[in-house]
C-alpha positions in Angstrom: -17.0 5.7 -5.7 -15.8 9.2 -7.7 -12.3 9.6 -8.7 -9.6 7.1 -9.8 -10.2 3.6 -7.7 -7.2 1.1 -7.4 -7.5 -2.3 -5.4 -4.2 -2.2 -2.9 -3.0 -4.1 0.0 -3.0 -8.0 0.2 -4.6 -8.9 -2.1 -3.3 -6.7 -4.8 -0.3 -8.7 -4.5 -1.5 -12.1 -3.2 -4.7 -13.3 -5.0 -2.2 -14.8 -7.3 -1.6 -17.6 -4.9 -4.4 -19.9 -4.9 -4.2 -20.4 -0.5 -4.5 -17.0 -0.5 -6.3 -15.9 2.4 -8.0 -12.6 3.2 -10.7 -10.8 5.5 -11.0 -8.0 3.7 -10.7 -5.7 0.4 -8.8 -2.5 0.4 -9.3 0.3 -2.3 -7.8 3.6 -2.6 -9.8 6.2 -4.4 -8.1 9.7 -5.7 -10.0 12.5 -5.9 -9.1 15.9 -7.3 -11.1 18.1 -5.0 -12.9 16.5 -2.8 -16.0 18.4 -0.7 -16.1 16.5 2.6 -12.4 16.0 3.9 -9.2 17.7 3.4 -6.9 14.9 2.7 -8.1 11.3 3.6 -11.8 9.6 4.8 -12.3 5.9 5.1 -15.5 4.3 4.9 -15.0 0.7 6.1 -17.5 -2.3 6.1 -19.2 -5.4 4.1 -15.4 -6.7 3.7 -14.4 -3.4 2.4 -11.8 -1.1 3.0 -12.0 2.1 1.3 -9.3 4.7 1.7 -10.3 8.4 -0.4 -7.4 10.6 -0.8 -7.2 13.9 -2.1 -4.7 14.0 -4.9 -1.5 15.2 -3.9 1.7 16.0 -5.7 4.1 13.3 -4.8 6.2 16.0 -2.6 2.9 16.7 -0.6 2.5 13.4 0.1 5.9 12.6 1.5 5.3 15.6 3.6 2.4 14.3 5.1 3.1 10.6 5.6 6.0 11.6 6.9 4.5 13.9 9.2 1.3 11.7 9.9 4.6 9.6 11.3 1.3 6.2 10.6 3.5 3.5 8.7 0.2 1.9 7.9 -0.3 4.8 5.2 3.3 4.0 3.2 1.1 0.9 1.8 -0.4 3.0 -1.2 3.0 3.8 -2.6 3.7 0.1 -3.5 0.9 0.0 -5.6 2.8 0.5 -9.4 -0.9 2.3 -11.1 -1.2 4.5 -8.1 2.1 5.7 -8.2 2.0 6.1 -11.7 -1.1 8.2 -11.4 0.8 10.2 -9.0 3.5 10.4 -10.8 5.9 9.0 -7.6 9.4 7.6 -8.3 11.4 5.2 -6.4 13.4 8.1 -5.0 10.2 10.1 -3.8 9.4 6.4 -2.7 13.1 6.1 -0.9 12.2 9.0 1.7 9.6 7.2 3.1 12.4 4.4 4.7 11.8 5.5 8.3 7.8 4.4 8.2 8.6 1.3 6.4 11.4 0.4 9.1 8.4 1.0 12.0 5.2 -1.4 10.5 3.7 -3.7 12.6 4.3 -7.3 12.2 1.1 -8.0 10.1 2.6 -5.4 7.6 6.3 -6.1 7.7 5.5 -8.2 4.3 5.2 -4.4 3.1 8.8 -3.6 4.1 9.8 -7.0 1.9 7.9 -5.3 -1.4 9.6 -1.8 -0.3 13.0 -3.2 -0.6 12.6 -5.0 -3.4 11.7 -2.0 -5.2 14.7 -0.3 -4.1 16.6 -2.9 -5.5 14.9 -3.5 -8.5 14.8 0.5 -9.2 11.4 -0.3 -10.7 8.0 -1.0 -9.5 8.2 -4.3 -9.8 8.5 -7.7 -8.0 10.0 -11.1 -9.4 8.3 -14.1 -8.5 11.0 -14.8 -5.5 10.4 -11.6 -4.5 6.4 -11.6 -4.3 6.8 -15.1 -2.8 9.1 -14.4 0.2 6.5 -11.1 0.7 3.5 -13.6 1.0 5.7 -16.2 3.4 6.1 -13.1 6.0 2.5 -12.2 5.3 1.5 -15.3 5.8 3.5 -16.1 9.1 1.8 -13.3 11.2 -1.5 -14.8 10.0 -1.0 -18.2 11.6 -5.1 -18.6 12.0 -5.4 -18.0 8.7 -2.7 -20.7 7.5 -3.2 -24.0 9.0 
């Protein structure tokens, strides 16, 4: 992988909890200037998920997500080192309310780390916080949680 790889989704949050459970490994990978897309490709298999993004600025990324109108692509903003390496705020983070609203219920654990952020003004979860995130992830996962 070239560019500036970060582990997100689940299990960026969740591997912390030893009945952690998870199919899968997600990745995002920035790239400067990328050759073979013009803003994202995914390459997906062997229990890897791996999301390349051209680098945006953080207003150019708003515009898109926002136009994409995919809630599944808010995820990457919750991640504090990719932010930071995009140099997002919680504000630039704020305008993306509407796709946060709309995930699907296996995401809606998303929506708990979103508006925690918001009310922590920070990119940061407590402990209750990160827990009450994995209990919604974990109750649209019931196979997973016996």
């Amino acid at each position: 992988m070239e560019g500036e790889q970060f582990l997100m989704g689940s299990k960026y949050f969740f591997d912390c909890f030893k009945d952690y459970n998870s199919h899968d490994t997600d990745y995002i990978v920035l790239e400067d200037d990328p050759k073979d897309y013009k803003y994202v490709k995914n390459i997906r298999g062997n229990g890897l998920d791996i999301f390349y993004w051209r680098r945006l600025s953080p207003s150019e990324f708003i515009s898109l997500t926002l136009s994409n109108e995919t809630p599944m692509q808010v995820g990457k903003f919750l991640i504090p080192e990719v932010v930071e390496a995009l140099g997002f705020t919680i504000d630039d983070l704020r305008q993306l309310g509407p796709l946060f609203k709309r995930l699907d219920d296996k995401h809606k654990y998303e929506k708990i780390i979103y508006d925690s952020y918001l009310k922590n003004n920070n990119f940061s979860l407590t402990g209750e916080q990160r827990l009450k995130a994995y209990l919604e992830y974990r109750k649209y996962r019931p196979d997973s949680y016996k």
